[in-house]
N, C-alpha and C positions, 0 to 999 in steps of 0.2 A: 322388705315389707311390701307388701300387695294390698292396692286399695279396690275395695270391692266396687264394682260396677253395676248400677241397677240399670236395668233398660226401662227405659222411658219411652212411653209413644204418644205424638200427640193426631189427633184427627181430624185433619186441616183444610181448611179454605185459602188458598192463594190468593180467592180474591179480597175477603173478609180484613179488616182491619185491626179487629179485635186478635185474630187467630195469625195475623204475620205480627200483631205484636208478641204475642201471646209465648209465638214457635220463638221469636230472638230472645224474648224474657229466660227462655227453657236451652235453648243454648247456650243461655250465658252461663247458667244454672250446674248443667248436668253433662254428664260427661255420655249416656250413649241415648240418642235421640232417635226415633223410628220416626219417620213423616209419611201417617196413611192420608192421601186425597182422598176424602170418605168419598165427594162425588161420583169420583172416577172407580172408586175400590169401596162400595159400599160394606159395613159391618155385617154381618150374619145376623140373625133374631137371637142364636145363642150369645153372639157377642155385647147385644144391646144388652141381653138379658143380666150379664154380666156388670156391664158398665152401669146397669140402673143400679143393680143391687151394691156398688163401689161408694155410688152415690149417693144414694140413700134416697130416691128419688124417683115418681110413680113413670108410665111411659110418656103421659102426659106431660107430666113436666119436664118433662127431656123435649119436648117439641115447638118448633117453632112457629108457634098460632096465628101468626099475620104474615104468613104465606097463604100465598093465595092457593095452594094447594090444598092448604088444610081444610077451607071454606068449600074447595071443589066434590075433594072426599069425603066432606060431612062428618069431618072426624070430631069436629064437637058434640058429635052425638054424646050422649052422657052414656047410652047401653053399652056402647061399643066396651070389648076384654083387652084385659092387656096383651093379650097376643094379637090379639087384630090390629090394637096400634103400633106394634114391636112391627106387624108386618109392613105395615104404612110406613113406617120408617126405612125399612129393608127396601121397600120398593119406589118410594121416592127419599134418597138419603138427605136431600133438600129442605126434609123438614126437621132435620138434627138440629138442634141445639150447638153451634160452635164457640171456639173450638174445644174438646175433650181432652183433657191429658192424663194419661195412667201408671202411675208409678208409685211402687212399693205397694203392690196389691190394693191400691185407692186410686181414687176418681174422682177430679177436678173442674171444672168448667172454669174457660177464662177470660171471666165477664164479671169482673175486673180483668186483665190477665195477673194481676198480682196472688189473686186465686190460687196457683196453681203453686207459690212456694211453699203452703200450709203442707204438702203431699211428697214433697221431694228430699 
């Protein structure tokens, strides 16, 4: 008998406490874990564009609004498209939403980290 293995990836902050809980909740959980440092290895706009649509979720609300980045880049603009804020994200990954976890073609956030058993 062969047990199937879904790879799982979560999109992680080392330094975040939500997303080191988040990543040992998910190890205990699953058997193959991909650990992307979005900081250091940010997403592509393709893969945001993915992740939003996993989650059901505009670009906006993928973002982290009380960074002081977001305030910088006037991204509360209300005109602004979803690809200019997909880009904002691409180019400061900082203002992601952590952490992400994606497994079995769904999209998580784990904020709770408990979140993310609904998906796996």
């Amino acid at each position: 008998m062969t047990m199937t293995t879904t790879k799982t990836t979560i999109y992680h902050n080392p330094r975040c406490s939500k997303s080191r809980e988040t990543l040992a909740l998910l190890q205990a959980n699953a058997a193959d874990v991909t650990v992307v440092e979005y900081l250091k290895t940010p997403p592509t706009a393709d893969e945001i564009q993915t992740i939003l649509q996993q989650l059901g979720l505009t670009a906006r609300q993928l973002m982290r609004t009380k960074e002081d980045e977001y305030k910088v880049q006037n991204l509360a603009d209300a005109s602004l498209s979803e690809d200019q804020l997909i880009a904002a994200m691409v180019a400061t990954p900082k203002l992601i939403e952590r952490p992400i976890v994606l497994a079995n073609n769904k999209a998580a956030i784990g904020r709770p980290p408990e979140n993310i058993l609904s998906i796996l």
